[in-house]
Every structure is written in structure tokens, then in C-alpha cells.
Chimera marker file (.cmm) of the C-alpha trace (Angstrom):
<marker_set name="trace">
<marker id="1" x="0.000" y="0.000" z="0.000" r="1" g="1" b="0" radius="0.5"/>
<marker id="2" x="2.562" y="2.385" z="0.694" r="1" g="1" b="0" radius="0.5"/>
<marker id="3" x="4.626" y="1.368" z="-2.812" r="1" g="1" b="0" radius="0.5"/>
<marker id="4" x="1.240" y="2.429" z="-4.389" r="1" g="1" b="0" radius="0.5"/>
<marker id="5" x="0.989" y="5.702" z="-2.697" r="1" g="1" b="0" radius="0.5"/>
<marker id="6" x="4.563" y="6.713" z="-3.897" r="1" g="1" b="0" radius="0.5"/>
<marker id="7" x="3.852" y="5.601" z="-7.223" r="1" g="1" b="0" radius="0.5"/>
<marker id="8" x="0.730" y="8.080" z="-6.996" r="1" g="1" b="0" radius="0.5"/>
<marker id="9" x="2.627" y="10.482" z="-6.178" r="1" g="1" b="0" radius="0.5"/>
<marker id="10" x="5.080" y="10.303" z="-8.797" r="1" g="1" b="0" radius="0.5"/>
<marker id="11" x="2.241" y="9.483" z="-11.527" r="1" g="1" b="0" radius="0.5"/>
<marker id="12" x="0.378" y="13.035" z="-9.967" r="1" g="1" b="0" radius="0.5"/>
<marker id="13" x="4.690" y="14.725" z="-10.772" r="1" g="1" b="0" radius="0.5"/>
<marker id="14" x="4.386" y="13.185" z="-14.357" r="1" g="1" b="0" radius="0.5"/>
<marker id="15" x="7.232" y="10.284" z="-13.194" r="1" g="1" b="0" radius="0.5"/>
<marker id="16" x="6.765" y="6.935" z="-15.164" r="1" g="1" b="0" radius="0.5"/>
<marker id="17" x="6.110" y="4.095" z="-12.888" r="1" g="1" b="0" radius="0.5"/>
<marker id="18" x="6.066" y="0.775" z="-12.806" r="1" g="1" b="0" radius="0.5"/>
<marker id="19" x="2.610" y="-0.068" z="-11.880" r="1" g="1" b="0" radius="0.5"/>
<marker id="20" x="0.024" y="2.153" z="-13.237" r="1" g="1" b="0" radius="0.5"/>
<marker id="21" x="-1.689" y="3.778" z="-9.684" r="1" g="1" b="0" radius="0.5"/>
<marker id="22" x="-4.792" y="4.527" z="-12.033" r="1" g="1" b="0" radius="0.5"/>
<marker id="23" x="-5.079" y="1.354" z="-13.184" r="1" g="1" b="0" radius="0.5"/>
<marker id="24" x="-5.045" y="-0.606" z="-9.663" r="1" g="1" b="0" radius="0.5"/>
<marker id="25" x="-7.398" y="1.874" z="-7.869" r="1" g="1" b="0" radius="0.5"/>
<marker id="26" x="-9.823" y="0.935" z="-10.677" r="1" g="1" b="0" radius="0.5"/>
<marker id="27" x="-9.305" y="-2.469" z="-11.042" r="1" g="1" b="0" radius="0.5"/>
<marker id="28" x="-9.647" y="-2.631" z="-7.049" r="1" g="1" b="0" radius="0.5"/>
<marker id="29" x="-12.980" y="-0.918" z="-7.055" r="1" g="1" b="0" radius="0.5"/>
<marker id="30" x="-14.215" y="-3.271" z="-9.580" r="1" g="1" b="0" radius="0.5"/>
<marker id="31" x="-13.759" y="-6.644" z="-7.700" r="1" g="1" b="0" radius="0.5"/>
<marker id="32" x="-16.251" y="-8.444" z="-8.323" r="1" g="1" b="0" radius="0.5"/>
<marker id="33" x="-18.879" y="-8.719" z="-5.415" r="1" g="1" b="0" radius="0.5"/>
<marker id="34" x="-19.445" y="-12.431" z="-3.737" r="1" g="1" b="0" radius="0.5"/>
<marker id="35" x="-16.229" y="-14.028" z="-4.850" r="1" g="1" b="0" radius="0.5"/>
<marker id="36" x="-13.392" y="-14.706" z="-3.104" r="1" g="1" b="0" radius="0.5"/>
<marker id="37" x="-9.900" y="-13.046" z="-3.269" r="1" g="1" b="0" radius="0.5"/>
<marker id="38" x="-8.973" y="-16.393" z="-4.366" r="1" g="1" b="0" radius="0.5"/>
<marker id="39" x="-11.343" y="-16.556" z="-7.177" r="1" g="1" b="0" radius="0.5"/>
<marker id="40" x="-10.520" y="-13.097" z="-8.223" r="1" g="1" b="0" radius="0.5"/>
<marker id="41" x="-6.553" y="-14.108" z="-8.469" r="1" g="1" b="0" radius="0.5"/>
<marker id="42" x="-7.782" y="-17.545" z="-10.525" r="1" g="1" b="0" radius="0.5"/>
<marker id="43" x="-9.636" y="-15.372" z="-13.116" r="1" g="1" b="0" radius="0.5"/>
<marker id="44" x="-6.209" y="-12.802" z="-13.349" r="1" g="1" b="0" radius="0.5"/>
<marker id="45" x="-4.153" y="-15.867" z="-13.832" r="1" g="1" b="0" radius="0.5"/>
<marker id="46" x="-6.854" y="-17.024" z="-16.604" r="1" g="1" b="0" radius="0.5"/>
<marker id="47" x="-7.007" y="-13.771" z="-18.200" r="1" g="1" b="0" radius="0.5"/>
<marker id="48" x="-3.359" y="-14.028" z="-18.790" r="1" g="1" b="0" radius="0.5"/>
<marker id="49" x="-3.575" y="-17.570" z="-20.041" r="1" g="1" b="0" radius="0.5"/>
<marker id="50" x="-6.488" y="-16.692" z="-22.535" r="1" g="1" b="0" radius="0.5"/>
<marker id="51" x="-3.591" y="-13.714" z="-23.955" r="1" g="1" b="0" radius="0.5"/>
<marker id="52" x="-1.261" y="-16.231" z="-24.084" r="1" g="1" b="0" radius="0.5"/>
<marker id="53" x="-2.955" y="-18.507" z="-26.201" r="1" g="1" b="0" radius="0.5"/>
<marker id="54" x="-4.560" y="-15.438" z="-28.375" r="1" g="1" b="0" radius="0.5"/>
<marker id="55" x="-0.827" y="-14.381" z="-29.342" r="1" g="1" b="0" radius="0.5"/>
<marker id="56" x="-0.458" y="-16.941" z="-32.204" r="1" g="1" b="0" radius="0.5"/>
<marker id="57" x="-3.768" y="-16.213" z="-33.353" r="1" g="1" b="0" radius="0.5"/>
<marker id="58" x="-3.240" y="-12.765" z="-33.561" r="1" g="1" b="0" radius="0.5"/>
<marker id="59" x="0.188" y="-12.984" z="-35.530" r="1" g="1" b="0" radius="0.5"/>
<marker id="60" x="-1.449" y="-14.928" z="-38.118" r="1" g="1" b="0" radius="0.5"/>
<marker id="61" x="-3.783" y="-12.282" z="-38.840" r="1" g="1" b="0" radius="0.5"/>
<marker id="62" x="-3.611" y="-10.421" z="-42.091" r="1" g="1" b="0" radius="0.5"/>
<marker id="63" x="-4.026" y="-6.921" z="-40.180" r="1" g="1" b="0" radius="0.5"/>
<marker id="64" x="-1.105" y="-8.037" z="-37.758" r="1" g="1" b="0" radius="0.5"/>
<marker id="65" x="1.308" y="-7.393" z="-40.825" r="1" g="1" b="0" radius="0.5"/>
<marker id="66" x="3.216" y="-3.571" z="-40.755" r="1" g="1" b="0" radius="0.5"/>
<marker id="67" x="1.970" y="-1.083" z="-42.377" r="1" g="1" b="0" radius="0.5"/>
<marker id="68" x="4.903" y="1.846" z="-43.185" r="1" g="1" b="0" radius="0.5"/>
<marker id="69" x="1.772" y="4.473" z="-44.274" r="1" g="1" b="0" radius="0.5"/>
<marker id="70" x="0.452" y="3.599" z="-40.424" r="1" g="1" b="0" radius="0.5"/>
<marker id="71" x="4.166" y="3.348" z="-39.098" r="1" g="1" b="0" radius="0.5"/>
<marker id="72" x="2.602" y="0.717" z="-37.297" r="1" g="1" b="0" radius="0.5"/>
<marker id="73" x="-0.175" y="-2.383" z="-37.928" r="1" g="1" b="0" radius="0.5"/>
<marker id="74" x="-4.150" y="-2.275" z="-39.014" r="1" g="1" b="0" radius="0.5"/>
<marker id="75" x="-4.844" y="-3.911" z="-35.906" r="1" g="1" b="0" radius="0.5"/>
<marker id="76" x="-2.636" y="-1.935" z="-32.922" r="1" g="1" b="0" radius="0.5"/>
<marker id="77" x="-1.333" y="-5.540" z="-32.522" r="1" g="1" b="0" radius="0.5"/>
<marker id="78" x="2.534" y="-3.473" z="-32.367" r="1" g="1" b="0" radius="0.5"/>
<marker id="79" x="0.987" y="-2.420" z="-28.623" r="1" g="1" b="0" radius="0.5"/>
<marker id="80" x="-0.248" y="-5.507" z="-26.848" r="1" g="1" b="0" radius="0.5"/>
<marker id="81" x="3.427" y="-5.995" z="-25.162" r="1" g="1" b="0" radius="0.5"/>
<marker id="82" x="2.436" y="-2.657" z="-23.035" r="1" g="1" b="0" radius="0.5"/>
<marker id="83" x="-0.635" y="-3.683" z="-22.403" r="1" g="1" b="0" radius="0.5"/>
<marker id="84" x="0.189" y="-7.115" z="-20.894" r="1" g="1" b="0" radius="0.5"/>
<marker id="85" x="3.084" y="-5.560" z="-19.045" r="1" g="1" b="0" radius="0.5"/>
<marker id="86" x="0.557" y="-2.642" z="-17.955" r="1" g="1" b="0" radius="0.5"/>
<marker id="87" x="-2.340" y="-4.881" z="-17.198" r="1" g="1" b="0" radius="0.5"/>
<marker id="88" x="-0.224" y="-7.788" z="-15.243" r="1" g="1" b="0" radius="0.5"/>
<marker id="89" x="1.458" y="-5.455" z="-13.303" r="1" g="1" b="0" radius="0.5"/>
<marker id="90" x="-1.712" y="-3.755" z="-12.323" r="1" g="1" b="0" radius="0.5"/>
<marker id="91" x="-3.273" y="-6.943" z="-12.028" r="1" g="1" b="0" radius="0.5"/>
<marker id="92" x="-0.718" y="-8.392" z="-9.599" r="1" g="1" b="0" radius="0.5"/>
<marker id="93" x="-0.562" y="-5.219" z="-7.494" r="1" g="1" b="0" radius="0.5"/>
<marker id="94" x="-3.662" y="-5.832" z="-6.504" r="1" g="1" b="0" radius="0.5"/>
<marker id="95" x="-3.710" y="-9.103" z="-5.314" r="1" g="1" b="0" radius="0.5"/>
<marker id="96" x="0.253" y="-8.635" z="-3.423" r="1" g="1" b="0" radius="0.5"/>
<marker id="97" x="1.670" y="-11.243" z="-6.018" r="1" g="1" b="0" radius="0.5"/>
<marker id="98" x="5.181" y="-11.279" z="-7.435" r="1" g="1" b="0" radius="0.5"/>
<marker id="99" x="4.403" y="-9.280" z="-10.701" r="1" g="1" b="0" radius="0.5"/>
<marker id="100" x="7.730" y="-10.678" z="-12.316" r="1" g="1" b="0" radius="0.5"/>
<marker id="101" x="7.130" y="-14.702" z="-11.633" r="1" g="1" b="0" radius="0.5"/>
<marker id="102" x="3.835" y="-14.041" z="-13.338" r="1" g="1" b="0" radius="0.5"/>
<marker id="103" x="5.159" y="-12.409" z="-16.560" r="1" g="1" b="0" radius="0.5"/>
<marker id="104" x="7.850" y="-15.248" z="-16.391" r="1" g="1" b="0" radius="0.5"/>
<marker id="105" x="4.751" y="-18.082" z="-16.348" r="1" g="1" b="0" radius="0.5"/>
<marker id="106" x="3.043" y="-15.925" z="-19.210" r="1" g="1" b="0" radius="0.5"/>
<marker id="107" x="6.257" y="-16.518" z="-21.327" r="1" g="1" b="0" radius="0.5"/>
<marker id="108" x="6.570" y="-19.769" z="-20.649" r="1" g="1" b="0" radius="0.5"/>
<marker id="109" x="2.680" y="-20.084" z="-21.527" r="1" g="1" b="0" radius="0.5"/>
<marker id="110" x="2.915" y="-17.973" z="-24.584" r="1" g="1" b="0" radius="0.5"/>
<link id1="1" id2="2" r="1" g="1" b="0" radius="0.2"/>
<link id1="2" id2="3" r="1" g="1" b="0" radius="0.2"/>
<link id1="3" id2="4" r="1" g="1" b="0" radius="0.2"/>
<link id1="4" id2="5" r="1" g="1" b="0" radius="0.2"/>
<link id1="5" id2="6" r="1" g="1" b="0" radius="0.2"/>
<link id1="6" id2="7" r="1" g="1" b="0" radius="0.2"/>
<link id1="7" id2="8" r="1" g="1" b="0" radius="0.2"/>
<link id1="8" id2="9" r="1" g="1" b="0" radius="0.2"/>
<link id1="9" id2="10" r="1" g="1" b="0" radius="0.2"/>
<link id1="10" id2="11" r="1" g="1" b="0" radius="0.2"/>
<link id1="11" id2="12" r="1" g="1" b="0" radius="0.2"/>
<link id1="12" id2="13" r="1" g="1" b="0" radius="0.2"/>
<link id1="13" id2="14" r="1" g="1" b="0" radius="0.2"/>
<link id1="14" id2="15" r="1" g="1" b="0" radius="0.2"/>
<link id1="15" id2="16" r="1" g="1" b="0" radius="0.2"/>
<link id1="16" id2="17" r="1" g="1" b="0" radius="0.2"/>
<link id1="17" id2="18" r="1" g="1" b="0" radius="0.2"/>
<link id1="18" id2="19" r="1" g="1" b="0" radius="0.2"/>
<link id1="19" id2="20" r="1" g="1" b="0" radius="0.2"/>
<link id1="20" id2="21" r="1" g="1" b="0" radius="0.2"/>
<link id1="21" id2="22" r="1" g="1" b="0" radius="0.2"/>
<link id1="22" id2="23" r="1" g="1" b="0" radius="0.2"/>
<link id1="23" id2="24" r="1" g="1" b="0" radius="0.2"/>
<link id1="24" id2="25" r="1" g="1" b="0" radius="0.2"/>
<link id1="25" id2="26" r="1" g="1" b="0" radius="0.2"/>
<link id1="26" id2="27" r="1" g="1" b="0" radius="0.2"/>
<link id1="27" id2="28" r="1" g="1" b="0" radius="0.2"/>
<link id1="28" id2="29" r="1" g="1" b="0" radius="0.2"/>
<link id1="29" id2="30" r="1" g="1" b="0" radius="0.2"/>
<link id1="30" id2="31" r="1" g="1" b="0" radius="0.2"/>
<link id1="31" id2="32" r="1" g="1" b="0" radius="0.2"/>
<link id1="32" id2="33" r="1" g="1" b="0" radius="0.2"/>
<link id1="33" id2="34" r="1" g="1" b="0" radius="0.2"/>
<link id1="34" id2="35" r="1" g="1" b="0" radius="0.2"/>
<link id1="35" id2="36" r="1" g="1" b="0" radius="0.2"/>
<link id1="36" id2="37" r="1" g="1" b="0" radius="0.2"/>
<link id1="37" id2="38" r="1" g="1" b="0" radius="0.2"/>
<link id1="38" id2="39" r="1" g="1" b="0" radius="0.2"/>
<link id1="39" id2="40" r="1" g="1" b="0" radius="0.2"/>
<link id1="40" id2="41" r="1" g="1" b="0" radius="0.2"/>
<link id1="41" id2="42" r="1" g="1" b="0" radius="0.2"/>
<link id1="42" id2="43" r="1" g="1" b="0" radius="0.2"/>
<link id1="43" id2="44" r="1" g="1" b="0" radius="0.2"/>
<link id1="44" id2="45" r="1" g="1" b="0" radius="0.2"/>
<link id1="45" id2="46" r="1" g="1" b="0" radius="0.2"/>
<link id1="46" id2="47" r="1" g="1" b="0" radius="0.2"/>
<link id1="47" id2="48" r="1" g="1" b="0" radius="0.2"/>
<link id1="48" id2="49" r="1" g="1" b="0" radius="0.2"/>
<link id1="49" id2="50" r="1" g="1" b="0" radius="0.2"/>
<link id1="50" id2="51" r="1" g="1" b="0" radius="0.2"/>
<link id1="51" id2="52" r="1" g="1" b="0" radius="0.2"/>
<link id1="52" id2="53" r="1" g="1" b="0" radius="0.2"/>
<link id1="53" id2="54" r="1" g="1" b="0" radius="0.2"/>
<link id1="54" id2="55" r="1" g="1" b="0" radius="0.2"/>
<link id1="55" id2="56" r="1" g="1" b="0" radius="0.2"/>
<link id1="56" id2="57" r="1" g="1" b="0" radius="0.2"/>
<link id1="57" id2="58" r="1" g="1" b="0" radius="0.2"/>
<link id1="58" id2="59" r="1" g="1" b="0" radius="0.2"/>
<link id1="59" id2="60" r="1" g="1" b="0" radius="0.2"/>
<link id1="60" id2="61" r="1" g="1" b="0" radius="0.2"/>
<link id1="61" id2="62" r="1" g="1" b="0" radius="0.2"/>
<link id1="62" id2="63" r="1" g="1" b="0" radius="0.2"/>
<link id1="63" id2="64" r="1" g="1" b="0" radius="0.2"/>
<link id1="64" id2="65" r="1" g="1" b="0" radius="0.2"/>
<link id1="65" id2="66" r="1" g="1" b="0" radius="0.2"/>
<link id1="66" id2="67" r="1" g="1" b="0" radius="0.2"/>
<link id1="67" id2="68" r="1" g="1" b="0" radius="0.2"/>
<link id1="68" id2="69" r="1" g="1" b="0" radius="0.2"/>
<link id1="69" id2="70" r="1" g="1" b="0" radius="0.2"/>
<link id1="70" id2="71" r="1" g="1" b="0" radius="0.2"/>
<link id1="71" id2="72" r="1" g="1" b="0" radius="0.2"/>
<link id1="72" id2="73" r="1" g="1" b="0" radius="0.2"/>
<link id1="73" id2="74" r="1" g="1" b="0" radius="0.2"/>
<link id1="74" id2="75" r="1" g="1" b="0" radius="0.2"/>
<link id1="75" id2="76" r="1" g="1" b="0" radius="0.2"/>
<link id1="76" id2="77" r="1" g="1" b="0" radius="0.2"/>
<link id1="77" id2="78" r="1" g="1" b="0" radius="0.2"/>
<link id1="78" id2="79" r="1" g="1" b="0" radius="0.2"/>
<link id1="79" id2="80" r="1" g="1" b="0" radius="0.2"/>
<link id1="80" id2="81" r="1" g="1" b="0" radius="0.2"/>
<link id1="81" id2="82" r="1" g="1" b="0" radius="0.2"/>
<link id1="82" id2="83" r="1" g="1" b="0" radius="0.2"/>
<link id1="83" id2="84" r="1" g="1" b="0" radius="0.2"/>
<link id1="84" id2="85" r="1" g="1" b="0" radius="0.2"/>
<link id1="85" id2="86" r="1" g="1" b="0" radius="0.2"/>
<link id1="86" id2="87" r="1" g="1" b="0" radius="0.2"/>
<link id1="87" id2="88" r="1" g="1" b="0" radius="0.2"/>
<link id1="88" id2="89" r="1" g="1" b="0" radius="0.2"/>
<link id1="89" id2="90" r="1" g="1" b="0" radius="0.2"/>
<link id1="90" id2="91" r="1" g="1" b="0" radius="0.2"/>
<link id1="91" id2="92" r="1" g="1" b="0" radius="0.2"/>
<link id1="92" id2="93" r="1" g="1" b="0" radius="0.2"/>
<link id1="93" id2="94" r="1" g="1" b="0" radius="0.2"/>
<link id1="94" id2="95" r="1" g="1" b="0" radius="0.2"/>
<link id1="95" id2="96" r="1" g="1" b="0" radius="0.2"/>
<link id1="96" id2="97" r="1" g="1" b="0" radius="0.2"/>
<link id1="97" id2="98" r="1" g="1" b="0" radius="0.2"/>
<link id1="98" id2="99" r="1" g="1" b="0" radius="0.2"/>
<link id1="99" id2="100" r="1" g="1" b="0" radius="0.2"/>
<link id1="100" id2="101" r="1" g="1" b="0" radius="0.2"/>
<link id1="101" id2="102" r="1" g="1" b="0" radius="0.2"/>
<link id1="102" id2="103" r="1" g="1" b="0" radius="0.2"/>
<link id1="103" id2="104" r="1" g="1" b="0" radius="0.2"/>
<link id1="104" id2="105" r="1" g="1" b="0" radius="0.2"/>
<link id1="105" id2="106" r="1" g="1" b="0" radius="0.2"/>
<link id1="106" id2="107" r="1" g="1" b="0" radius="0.2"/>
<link id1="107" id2="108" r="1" g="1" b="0" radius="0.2"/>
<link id1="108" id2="109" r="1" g="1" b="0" radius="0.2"/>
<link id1="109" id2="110" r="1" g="1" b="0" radius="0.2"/>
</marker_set>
């Protein structure tokens, strides 16, 4: 708790964090009402899974391919590796797991 009120504080000075303080807050606030912290946790890990085993499906799609007149691809696919960084991160915040053995598992996975 008190990691997450420093990185507030440097989000609120315009200092890149780790951990997005936004992002936690409102993923905390949305926890889903009659399940356990346990449960919640199982459905992050799953979430990360189901990413995991989108990747392949998503770099065989024709809009995954560059595009120079974009500088970038159709789909946005060229920023899903913030995202899951982002989202993982915020995810694992929340629940006081080791952010960095998850992202390991979700390579592993992928």
C-alpha cells in the first residue's frame, strides 16, 4: 500500500512508474462482489492464459502485418506488449503477487 501511494505520487509529478496507480485503484474498485480473493486471483491468472494462447492467433492475422503508411499495424497488434506488461502489473498489485514470476509463467505459456 505504501509502494502504491509513492507511485501516486510520482504518476500526480508526471514520473513513469512501474505499476500504473490509475489502473489498480480501478481495477480494485471493480472486484467483483461475492467471490473470493482467491477466485478473483484464478480469473487474473486465466485472463493471462487466454492472452497467451490469443498471441499466435493474432500474428497470423492479415491486419497483424506492418503497415509503413500507419508506421505501425491495421490492428494496434505493435501495442499488446504494453498492455500485458501494464495490465499484469496492475493486475498483480492488486492481489500482493510477485508481478515478475507471473510475466515469467506468461512466457513460458505464450
Amino acid at each position: 500500500q505504501v509502494t502504491l501511494s509513492i507511485f501516486e505520487l510520482a504518476s500526480a509529478a508526471g514520473v513513469p512508474c512501474e505499476v500504473d496507480p490509475a489502473l489498480v485503484t480501478a481495477l480494485t474498485g471493480h472486484r467483483t462482489e461475492g467471490w473470493s480473493p482467491e477466485e478473483d486471483y484464478k480469473v487474473s491468472c486465466l485472463l493471462l492464459v487466454f492472452v497467451a494462447l490469443s498471441l499466435p492467433l493474432l500474428a497470423a492475422d492479415p491486419a497483424s502485418l506492418y503497415n509503413p503508411e500507419l508506421d505501425g499495424h491495421n490492428n494496434n497488434v505493435h501495442c499488446l506488449a504494453k498492455a500485458i506488461v501494464q495490465l499484469s502489473a496492475a493486475l498483480f498489485t492488486v492481489h500482493s503477487k510477485n508481478i515478475e514470476t507471473h510475466l515469467k509463467e506468461f512466457l513460458l505459456v505464450s
